[in-house]
Backbone as JSON, one array per atom type, in Angstrom:
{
  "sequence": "XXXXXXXXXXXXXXXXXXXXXXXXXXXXXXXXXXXXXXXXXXXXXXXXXXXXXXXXXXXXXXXXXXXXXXXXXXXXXXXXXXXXXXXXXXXXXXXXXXXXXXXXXXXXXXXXXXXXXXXXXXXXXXXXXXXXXXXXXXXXXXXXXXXXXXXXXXXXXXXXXXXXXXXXXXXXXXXXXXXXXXXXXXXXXXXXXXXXXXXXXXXXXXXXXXXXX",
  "N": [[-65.41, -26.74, -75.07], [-68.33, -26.17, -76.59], [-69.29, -25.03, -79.87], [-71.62, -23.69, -81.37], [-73.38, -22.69, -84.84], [-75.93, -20.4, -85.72], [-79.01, -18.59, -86.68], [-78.48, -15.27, -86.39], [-80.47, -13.48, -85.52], [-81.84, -14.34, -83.67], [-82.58, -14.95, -80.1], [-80.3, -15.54, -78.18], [-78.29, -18.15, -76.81], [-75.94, -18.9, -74.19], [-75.3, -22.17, -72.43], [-74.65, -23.74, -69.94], [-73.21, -26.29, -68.13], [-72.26, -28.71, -66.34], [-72.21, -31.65, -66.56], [-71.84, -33.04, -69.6], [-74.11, -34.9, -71.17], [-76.03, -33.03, -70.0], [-75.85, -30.57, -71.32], [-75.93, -31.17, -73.88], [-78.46, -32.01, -73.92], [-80.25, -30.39, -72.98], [-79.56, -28.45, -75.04], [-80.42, -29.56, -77.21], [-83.1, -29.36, -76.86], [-83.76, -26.51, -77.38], [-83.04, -26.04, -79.37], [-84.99, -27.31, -81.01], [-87.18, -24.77, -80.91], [-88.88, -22.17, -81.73], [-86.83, -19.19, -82.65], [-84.8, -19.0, -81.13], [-81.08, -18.92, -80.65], [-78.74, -21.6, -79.75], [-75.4, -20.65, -79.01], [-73.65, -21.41, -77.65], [-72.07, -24.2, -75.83], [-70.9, -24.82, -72.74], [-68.95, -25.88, -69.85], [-69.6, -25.67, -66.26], [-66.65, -25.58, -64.98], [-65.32, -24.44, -67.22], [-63.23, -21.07, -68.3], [-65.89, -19.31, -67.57], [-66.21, -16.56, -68.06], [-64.45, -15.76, -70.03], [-66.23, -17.47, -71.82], [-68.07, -15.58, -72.03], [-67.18, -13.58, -73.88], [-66.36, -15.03, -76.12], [-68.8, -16.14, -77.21], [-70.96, -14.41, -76.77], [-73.87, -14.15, -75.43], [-77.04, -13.39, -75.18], [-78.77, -14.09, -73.13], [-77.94, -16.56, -69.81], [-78.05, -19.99, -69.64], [-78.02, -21.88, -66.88], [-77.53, -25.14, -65.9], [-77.44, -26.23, -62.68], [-76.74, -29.22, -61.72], [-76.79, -31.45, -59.48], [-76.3, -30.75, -56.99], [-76.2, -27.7, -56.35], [-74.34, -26.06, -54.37], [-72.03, -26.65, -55.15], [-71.35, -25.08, -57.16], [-72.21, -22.26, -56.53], [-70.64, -20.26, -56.69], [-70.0, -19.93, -58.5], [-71.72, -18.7, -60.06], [-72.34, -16.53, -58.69], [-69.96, -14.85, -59.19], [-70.98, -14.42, -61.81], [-72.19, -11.87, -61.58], [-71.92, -9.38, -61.9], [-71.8, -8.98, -64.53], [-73.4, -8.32, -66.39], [-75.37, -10.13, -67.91], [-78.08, -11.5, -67.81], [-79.03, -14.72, -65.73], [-81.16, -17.68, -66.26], [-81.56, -20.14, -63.83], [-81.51, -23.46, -63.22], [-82.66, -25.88, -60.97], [-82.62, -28.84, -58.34], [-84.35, -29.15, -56.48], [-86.73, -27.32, -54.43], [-85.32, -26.21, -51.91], [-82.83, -25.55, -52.95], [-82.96, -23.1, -54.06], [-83.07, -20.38, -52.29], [-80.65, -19.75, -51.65], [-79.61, -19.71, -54.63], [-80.82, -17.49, -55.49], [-79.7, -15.64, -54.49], [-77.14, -15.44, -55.0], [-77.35, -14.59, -57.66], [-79.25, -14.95, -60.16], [-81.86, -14.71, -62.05], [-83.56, -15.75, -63.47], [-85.46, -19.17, -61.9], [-85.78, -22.11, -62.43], [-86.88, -25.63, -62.02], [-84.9, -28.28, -62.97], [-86.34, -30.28, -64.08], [-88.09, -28.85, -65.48], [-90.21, -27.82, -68.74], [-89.79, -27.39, -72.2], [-91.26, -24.85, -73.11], [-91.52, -23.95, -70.8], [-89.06, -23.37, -70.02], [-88.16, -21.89, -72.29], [-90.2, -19.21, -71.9], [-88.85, -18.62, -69.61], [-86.29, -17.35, -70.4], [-86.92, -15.39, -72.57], [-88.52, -13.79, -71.15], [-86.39, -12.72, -68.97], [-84.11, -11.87, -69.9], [-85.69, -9.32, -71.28], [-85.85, -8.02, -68.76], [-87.28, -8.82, -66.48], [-87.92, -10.83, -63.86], [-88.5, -14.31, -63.12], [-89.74, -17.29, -61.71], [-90.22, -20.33, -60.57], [-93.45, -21.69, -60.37], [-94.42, -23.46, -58.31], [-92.6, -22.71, -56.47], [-93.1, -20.1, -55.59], [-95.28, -20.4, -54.28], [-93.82, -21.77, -51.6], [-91.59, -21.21, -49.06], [-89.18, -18.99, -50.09], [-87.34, -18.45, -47.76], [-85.23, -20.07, -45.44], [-86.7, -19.5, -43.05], [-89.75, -18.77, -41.78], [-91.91, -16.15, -42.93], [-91.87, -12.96, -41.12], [-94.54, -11.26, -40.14], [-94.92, -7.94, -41.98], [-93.07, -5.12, -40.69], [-93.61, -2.76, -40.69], [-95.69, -1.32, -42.89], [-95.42, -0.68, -46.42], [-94.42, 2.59, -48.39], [-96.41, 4.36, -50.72], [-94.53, 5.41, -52.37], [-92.36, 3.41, -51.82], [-93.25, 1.04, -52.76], [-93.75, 1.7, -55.51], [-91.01, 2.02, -56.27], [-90.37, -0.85, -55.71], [-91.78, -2.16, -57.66], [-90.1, -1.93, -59.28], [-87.79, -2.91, -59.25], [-88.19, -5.27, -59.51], [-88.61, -5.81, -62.23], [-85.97, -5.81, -62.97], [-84.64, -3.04, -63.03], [-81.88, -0.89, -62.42], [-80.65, 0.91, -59.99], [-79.41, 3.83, -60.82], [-81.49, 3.3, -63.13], [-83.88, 3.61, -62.37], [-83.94, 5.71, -60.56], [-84.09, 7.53, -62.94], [-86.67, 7.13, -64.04], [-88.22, 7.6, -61.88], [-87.68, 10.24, -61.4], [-86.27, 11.07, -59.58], [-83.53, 11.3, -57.04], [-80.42, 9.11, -57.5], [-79.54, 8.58, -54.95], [-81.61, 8.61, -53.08], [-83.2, 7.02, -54.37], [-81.49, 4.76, -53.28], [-82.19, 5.13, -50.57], [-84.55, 4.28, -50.69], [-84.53, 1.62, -51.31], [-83.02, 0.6, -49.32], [-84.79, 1.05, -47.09], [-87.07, -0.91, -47.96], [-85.88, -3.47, -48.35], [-85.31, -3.81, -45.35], [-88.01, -3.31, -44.31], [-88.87, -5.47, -45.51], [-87.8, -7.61, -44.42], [-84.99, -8.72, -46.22], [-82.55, -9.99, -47.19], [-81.2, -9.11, -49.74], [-82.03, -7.39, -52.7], [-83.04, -9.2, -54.84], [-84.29, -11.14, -53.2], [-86.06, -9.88, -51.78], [-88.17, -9.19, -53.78], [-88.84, -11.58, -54.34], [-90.21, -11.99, -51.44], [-92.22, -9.95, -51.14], [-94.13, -10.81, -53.43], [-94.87, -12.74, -52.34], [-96.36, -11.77, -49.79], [-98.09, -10.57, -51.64], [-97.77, -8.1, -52.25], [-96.54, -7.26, -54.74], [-97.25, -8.7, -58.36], [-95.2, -10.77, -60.28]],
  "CA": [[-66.46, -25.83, -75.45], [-69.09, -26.79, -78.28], [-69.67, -23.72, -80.3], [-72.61, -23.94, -81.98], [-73.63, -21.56, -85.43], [-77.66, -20.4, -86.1], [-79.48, -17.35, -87.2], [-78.08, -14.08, -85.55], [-81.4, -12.13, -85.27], [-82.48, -15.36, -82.93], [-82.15, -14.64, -78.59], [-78.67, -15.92, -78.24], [-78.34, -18.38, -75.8], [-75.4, -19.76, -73.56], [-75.93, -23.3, -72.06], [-73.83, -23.84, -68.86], [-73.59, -27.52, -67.29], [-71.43, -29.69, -65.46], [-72.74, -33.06, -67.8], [-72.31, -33.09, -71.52], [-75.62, -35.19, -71.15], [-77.3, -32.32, -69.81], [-75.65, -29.11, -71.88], [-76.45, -31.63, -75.42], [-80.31, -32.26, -73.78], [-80.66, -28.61, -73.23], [-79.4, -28.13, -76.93], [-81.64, -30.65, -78.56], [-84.19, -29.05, -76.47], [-84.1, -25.48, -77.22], [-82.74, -26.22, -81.21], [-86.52, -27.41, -81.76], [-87.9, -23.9, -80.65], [-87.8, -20.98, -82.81], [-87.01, -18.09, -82.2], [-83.78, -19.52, -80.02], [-79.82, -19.9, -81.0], [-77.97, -21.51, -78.79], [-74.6, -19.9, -79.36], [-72.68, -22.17, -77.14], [-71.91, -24.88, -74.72], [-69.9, -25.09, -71.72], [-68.88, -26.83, -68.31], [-68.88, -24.44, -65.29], [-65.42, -25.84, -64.72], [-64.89, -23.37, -67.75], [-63.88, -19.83, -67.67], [-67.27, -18.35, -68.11], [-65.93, -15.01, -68.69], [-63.94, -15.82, -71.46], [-67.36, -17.99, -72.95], [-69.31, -14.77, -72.74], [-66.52, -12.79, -74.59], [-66.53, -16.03, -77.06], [-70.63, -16.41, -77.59], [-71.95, -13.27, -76.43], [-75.11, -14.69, -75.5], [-78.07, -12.38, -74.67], [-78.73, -14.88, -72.01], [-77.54, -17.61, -69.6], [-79.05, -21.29, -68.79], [-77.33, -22.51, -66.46], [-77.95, -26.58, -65.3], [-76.6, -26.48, -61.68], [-76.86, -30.23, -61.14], [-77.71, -31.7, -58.54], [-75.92, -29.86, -55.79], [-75.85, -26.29, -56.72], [-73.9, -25.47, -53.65], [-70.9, -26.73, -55.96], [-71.36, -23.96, -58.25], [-72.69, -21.04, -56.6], [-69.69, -19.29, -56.46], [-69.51, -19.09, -59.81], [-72.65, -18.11, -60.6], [-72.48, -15.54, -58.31], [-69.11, -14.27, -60.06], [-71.46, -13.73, -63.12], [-73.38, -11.48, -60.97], [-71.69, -8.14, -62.62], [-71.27, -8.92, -66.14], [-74.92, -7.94, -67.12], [-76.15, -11.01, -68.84], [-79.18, -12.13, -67.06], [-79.58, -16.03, -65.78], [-81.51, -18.26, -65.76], [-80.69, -21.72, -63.37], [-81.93, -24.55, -63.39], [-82.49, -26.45, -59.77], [-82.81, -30.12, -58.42], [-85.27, -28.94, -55.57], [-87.13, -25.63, -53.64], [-84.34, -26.26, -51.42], [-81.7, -24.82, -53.06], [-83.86, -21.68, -54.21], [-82.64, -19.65, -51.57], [-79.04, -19.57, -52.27], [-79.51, -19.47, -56.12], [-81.58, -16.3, -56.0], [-79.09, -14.77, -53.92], [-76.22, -15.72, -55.72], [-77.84, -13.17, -58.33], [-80.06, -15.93, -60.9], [-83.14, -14.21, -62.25], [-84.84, -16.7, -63.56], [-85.09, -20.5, -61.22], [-86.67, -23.33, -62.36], [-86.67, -26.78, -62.19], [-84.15, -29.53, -63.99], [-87.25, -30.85, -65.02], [-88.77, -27.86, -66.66], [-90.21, -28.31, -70.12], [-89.12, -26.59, -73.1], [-92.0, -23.87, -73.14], [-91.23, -22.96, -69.64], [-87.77, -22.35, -70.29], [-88.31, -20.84, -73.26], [-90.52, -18.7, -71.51], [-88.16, -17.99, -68.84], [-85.05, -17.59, -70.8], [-87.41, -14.6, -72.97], [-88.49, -12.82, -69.41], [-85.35, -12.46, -67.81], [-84.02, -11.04, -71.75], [-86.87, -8.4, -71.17], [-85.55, -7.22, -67.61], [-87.92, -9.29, -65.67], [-87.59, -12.29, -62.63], [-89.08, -15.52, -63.36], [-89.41, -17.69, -60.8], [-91.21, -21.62, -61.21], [-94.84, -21.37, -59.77], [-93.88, -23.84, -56.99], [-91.16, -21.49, -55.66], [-93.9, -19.12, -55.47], [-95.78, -20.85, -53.42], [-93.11, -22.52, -51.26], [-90.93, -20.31, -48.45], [-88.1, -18.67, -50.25], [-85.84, -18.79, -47.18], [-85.14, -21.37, -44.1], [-87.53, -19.2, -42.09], [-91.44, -18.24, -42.13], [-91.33, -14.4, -43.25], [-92.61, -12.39, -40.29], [-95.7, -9.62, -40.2], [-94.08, -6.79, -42.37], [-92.63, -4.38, -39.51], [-94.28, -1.3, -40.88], [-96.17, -0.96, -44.24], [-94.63, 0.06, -47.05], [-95.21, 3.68, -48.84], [-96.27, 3.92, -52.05], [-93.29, 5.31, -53.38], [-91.58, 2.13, -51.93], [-94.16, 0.07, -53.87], [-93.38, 2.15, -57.3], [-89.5, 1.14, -56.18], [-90.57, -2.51, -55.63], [-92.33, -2.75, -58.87], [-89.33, -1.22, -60.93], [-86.85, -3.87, -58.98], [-88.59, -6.49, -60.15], [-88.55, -5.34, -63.6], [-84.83, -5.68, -62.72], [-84.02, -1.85, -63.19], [-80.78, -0.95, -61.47], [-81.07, 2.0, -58.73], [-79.56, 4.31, -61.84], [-83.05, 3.82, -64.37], [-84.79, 3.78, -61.19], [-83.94, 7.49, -60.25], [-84.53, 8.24, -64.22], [-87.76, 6.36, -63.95], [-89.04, 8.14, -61.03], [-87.13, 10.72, -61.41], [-85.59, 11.5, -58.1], [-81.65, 11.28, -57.06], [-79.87, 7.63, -56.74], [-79.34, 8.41, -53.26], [-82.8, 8.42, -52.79], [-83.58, 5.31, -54.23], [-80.79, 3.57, -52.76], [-82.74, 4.89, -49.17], [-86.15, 3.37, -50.76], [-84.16, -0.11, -51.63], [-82.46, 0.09, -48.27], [-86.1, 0.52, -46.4], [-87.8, -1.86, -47.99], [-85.46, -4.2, -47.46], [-85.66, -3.66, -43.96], [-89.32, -3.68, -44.17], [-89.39, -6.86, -45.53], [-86.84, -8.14, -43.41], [-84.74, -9.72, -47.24], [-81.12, -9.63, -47.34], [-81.33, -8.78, -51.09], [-83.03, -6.88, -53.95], [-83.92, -10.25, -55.5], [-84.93, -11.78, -52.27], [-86.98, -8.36, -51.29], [-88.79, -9.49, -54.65], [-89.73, -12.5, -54.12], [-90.49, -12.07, -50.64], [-93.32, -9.12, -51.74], [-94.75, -11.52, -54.45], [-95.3, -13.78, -51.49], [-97.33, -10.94, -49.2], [-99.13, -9.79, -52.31], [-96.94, -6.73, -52.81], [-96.55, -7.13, -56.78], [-97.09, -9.56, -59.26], [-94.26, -10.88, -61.04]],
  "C": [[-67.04, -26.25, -76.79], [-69.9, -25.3, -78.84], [-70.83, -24.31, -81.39], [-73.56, -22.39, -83.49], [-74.93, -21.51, -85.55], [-77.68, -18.93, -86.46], [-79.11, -16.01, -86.07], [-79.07, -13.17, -85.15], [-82.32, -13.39, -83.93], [-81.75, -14.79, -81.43], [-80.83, -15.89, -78.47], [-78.19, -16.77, -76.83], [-76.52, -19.26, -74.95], [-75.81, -20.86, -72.43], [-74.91, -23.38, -70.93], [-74.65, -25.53, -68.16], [-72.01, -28.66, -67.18], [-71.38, -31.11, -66.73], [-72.85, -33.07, -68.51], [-73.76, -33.47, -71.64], [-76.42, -34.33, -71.22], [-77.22, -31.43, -70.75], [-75.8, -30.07, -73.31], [-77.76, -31.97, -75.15], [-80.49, -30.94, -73.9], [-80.54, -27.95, -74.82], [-80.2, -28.36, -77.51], [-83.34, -29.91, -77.99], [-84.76, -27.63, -77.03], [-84.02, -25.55, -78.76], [-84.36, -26.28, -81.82], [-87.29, -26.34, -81.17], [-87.74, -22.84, -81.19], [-87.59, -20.05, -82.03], [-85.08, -17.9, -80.71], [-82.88, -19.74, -80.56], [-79.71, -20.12, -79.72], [-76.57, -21.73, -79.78], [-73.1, -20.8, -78.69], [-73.06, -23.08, -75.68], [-71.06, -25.57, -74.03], [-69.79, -25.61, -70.44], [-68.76, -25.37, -67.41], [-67.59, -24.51, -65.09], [-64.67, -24.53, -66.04], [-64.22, -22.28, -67.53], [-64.69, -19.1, -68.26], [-67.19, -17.13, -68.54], [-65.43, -14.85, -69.76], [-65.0, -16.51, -72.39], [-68.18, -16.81, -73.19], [-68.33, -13.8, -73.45], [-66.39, -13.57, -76.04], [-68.21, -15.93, -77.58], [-70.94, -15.64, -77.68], [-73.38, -13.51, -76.45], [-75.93, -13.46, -75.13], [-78.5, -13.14, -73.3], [-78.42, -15.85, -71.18], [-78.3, -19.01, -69.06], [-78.4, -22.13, -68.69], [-78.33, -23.92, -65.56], [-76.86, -26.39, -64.37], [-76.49, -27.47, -61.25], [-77.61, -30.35, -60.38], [-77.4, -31.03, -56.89], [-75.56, -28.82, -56.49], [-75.1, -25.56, -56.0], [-72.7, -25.35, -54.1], [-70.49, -25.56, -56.28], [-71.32, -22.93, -58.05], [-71.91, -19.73, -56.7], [-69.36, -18.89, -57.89], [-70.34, -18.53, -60.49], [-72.48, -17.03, -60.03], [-71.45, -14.61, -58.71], [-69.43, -13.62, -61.16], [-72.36, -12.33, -63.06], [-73.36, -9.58, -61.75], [-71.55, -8.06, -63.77], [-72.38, -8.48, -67.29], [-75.3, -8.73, -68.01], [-76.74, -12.0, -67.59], [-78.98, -13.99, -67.05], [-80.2, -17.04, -65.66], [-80.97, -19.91, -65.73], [-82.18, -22.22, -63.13], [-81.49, -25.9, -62.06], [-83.05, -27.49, -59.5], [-84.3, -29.9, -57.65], [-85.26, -27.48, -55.09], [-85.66, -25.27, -52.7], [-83.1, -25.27, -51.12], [-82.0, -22.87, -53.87], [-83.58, -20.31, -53.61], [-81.19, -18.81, -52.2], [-78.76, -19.52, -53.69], [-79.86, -17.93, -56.13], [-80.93, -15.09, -55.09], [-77.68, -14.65, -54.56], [-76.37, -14.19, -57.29], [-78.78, -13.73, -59.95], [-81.73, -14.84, -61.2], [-84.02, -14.57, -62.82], [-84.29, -18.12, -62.57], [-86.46, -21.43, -61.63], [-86.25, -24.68, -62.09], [-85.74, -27.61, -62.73], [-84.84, -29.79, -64.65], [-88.1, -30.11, -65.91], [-89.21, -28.54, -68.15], [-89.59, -26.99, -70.76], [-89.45, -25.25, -73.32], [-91.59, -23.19, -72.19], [-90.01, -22.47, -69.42], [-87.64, -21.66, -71.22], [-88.86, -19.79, -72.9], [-89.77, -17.6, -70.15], [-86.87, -17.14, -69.41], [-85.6, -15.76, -71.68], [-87.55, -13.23, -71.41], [-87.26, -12.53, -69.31], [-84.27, -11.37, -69.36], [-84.9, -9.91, -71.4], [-86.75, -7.78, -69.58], [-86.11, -7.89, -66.08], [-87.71, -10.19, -65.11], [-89.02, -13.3, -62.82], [-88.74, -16.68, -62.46], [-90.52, -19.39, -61.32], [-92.64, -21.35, -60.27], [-94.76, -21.89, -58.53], [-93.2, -23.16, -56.05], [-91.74, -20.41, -55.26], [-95.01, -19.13, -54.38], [-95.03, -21.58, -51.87], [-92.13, -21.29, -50.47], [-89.4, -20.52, -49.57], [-86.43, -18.5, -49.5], [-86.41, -19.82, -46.12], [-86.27, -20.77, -43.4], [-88.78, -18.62, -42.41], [-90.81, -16.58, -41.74], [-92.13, -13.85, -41.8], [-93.35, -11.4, -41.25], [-94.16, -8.71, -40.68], [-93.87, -5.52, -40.69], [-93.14, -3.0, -39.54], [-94.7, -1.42, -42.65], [-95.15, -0.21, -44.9], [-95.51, 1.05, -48.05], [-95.88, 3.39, -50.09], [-94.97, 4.71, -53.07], [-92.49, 3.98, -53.2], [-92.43, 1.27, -52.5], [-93.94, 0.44, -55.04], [-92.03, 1.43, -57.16], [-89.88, 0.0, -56.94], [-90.69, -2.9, -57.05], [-91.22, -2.68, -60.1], [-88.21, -2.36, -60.27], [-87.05, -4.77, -59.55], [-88.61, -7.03, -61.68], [-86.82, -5.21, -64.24], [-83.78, -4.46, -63.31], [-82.96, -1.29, -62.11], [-81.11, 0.6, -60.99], [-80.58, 3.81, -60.01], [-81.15, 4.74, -62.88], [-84.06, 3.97, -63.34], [-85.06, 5.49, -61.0], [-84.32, 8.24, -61.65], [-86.19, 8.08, -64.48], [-88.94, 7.56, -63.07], [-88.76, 9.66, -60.66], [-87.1, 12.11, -60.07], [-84.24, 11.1, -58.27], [-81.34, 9.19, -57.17], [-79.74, 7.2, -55.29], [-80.57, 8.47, -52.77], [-83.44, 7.4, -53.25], [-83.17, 4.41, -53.7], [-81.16, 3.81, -51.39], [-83.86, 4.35, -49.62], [-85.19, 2.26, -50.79], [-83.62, -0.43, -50.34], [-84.32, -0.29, -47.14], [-86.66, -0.48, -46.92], [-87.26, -2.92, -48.15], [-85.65, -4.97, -45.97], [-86.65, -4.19, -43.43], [-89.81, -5.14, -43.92], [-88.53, -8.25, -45.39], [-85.69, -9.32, -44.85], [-83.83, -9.01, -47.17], [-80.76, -9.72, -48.67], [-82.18, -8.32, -52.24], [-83.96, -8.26, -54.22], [-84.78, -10.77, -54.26], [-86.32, -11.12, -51.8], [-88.36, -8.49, -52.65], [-89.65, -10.85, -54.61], [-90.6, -12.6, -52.58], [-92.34, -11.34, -50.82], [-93.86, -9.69, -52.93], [-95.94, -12.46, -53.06], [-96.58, -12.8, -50.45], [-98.23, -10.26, -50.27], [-98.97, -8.3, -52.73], [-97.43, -6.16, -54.09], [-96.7, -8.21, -57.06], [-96.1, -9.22, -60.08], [-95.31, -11.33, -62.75]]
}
């Protein structure tokens, strides 16, 4: 683990990667941006739970290589610990299975510095950041069908507050109705939009013109 010291009022970042190469490029990369520590850097082979009890990052950027299928299990382990992540992918490919895993921001390997900086801020701020390609590009193996029934507009207020990645809790404070009544809006529109996950149910409704992310 390479602990790294900087200004404490700076977004606090943990670096996650397989390749010293990559988790000291990502360093040198984000070091020249203000407004950015990075707080630490580690191998997934780590245990990540004990780096975010070590760093306490405000956020994660994780380099999944080049096969992310390696990994996903451990990303998806991070999936309850409430520090937002964003990964970092070889191809659209693996897009699927990242953003289900529970990743809320996905970009590129090749990203530049702005756009992860940019992402790394978003996803800090509650929100899903996705690369513009990925946006354009089917999110799963299969072409989405015709929605199966329109959705209301309370399930569109939902939608918009998922995306905003408010948990079914600030949701019901938000809109203020029960939990059990949001968790039947998150189950319908699901349904609706035939996505075997919140996040997926998000990007899917970006893709029909739902919401803008």
């Amino acid at each position: 683990m390479d602990k790294v010291i900087s200004n404490s009022k700076d977004l606090r970042i943990l670096i996650i990667a397989d390749d010293p190469l990559a988790r000291a490029g990502l360093s040198a990369l984000l070091s020249d941006q203000g407004g950015i520590q990075v707080s630490g850097r580690v191998s997934g082979h780590d245990d990540v739970s004990a780096s975010l009890e070590v760093y306490r990052p405000d956020v994660i950027l994780w380099d999944l290589g080049g096969n992310p299928t390696l990994v996903i299990d451990g990303l998806a382990d991070l999936r309850d610990l409430n520090t937002p992540v964003v990964a970092l992918i070889p191809d659209a490919e693996h897009a699927p299975e990242v953003l289900s895993a529970g990743a809320r921001g996905v970009l590129f390997r090749d990203s530049d510095a702005q756009a992860i900086l940019t992402a790394l801020r978003a996803v800090f701020e509650g929100l899903m950041v996705l690369a513009p390609e990925l946006l354009a590009a089917p999110v799963t193996h299969r072409k989405p069908a015709p929605l199966v029934e329109e959705l209301t507009p309370r399930e569109i207020e939902v939608l918009r507050l998922l995306a905003e990645g408010l948990s079914n809790k600030l949701i019901s404070k938000r809109l203020g109705i029960s939990e059990h009544t949001v968790k039947f809006h998150v189950n319908a529109i699901m349904g609706k939009l035939g996505a075997q996950s919140r996040t997926e149910a998000v990007v899917l409704a970006t893709r029909w013109g739902l919401i803008l992310l």
